[in-house]
C-alpha positions as CSV (number, residue, x, y, z in Angstrom):
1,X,0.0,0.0,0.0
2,X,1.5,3.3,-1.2
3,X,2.4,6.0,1.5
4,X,0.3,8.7,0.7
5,X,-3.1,5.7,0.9
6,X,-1.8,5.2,4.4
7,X,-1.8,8.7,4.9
8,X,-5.2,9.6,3.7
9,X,-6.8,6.6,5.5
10,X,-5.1,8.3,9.2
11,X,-5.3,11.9,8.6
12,X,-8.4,12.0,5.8
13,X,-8.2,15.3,3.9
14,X,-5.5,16.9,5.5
15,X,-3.9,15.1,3.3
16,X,-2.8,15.6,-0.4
17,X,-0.7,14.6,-3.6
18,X,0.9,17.2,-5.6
19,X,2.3,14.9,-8.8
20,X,3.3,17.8,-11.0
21,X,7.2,16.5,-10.0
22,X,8.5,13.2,-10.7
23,X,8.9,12.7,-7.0
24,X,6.5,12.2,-4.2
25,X,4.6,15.4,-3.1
26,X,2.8,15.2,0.1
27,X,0.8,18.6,1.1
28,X,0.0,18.1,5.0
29,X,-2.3,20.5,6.8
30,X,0.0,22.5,9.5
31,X,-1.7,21.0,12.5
32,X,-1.1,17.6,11.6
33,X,2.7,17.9,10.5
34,X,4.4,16.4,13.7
35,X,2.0,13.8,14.1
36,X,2.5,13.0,10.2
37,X,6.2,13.1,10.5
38,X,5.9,10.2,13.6
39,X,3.9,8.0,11.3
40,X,6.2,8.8,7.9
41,X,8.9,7.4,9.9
42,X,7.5,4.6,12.1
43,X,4.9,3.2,9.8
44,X,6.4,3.9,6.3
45,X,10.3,3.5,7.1
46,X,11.2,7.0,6.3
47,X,14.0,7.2,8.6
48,X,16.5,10.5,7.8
49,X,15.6,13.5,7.5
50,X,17.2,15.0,4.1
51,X,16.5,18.8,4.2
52,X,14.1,21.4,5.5
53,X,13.7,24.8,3.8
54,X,11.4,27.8,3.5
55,X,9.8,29.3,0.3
56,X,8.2,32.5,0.7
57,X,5.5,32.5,-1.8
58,X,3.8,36.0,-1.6
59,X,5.1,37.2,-5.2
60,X,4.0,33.8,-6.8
61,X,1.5,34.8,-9.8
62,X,-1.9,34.0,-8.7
63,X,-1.0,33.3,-5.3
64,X,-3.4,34.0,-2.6
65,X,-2.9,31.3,0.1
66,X,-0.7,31.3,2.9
67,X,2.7,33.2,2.7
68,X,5.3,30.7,3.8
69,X,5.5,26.7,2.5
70,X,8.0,24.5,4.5
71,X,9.2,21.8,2.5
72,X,10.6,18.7,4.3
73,X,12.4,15.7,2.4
74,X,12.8,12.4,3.5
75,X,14.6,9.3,2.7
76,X,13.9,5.4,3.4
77,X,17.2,3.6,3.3
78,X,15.2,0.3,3.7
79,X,13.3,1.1,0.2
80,X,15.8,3.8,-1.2
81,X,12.8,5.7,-1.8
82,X,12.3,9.7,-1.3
83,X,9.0,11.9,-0.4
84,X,8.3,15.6,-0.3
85,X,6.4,16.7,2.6
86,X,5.0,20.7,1.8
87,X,3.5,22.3,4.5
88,X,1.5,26.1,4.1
89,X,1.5,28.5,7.0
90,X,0.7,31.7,7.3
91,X,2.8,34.7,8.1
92,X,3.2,34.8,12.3
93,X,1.3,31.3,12.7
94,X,3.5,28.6,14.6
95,X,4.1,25.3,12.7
96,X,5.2,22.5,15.6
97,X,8.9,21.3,15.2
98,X,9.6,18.1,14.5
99,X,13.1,17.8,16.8
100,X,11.4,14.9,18.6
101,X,10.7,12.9,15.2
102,X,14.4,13.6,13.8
103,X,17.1,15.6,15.6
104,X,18.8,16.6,12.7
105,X,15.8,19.2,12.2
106,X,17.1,21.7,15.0
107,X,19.7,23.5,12.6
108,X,17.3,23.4,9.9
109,X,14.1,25.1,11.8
110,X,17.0,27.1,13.5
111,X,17.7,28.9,9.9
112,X,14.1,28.9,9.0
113,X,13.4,30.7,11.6
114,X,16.3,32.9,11.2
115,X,16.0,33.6,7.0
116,X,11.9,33.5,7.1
117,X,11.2,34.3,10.5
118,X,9.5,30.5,10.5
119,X,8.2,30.1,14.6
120,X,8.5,26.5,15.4
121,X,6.5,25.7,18.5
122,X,8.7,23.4,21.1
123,X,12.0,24.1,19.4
124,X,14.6,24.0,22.2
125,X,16.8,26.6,21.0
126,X,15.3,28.7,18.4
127,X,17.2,31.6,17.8
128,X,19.6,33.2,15.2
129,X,21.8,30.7,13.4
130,X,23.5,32.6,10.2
131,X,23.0,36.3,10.8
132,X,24.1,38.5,13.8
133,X,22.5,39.0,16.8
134,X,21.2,42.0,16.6
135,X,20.1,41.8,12.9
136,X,16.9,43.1,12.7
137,X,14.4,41.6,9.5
138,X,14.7,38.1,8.0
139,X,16.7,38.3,4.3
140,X,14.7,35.7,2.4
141,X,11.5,37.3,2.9
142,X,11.1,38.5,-0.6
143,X,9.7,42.3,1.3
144,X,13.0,42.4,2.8
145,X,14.7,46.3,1.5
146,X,18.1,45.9,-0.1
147,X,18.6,49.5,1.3
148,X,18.3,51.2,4.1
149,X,20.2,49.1,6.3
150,X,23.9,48.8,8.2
151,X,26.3,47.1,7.4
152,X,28.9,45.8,10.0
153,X,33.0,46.1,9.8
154,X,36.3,46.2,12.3
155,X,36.9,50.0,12.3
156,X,41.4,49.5,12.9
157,X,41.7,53.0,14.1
158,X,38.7,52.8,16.7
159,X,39.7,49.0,17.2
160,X,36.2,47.8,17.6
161,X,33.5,46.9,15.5
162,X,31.0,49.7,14.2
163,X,28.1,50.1,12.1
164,X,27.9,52.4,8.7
165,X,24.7,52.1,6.4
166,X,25.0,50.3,3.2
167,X,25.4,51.9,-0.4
168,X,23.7,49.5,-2.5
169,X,22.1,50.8,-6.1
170,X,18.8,48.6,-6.4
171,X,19.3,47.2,-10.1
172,X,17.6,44.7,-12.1
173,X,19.8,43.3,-14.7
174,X,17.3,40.5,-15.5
175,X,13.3,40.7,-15.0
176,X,11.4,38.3,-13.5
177,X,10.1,35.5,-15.0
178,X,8.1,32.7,-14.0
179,X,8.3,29.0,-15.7
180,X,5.4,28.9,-17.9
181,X,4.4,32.3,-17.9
182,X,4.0,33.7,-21.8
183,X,7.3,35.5,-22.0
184,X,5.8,36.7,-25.7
C-alpha cells in the first residue's frame, strides 16, 4: 500500500498529492505535520531527514494562500525511496517542530526561523543561526529592503566593530520571469 493511501486513511483530507514533480509530493495540513512526520517514519520507514527549507510564496503569480511553504524531504534507506512533505503556514502562525521525530531538524528550523522568520513551537533553542544577533528583518522574505540598512565592519583606528549604512544601487539586470508564464 503506497504511503500517501496510508496517509489519507489516518489523517483523511488533510492530506494531499501534488504529482506535478517526478517525486513524491505530500501537502500536510499545518496541524497535523508532527503527528505525520511520527507516522512517515515509524509506519512507512522514512528514517533520515534529508533537508528542511522555506519558500516565501507572496510574489507567486496568482497566489493567494498562505505566505510561507516549508518543505521537508525524507529518505527510506530500507526502500531507497524519497517523499516531499510541503507544509503552508501563514505569516506569524507557529508550525510544531519536529526535533522529537528527527534531531537533525534543529539546525534546519533554527535557519528557517532565522532567513523566514519561521516560529517553530517546542523548538529548544530557536534563535539566530546565520546572521548576527542584533540583525533586525529576516533576508529571504522576498519584502525584505536591499537598502536602508547597516552594514557591519572592524573600524582598525577605533579598534572595535562599528556600524555604517549600506550603499547599495537597487538594479535589475534580468526581469522576473516565472516557468510557464508567456514571456511573448
Amino acid at each position: 500500500m503506497s504511503d500517501l493511501i496510508r496517509l489519507r486513511e489516518k489523517f483523511g483530507d488533510a492530506v494531499s498529492q501534488d504529482t506535478s514533480t517526478g517525486m513524491a509530493s505530500i501537502h500536510v495540513e499545518a496541524t497535523s505535520i508532527q503527528e505525520a512526520c511520527f507516522f512517515l517514519r515509524d509506519e512507512c520507514e522514512y528514517e533520515q531527514l534529508i533537508d528542511l527549507c522555506g519558500l516565501d510564496l507572496s510574489e507567486y503569480p496568482d497566489h493567494s494562500g498562505e505566505r510561507f511553504q516549508i518543505v521537508y524531504h525524507l529518505l527510506s534507506l530500507e526502500r531507497n525511496e524519497r517523499v516531499r512533505l510541503k507544509v503552508n503556514i501563514a505569516d506569524r502562525q507557529m508550525l510544531a517542530s519536529i526535533i522529537d521525530v528527527w534531531p537533525a531538524a534543529n539546525w534546519y528550523e533554527r535557519e528557517a526561523f532565522d532567513m523566514y522568520g519561521i516560529i517553530f513551537s517546542g523548538h529548544p533553542d530557536l534563535r539566530r543561526i546565520l546572521t548576527d544577533y542584533g540583525f533586525e528583518g529576516h533576508p529571504l522574505r522576498k519584502d525584505f529592503p536591499l537598502t536602508g540598512r547597516v552594514e557591519m565592519f572592524f573600524d582598525e583606528e577605533q579598534w572595535r566593530c562599528v556600524y555604517k549604512p549600506n550603499k547599495l544601487k537597487n538594479r535589475v539586470l534580468i526581469p522576473k520571469t516565472w516557468p510557464g508564464v508567456d514571456r511573448g
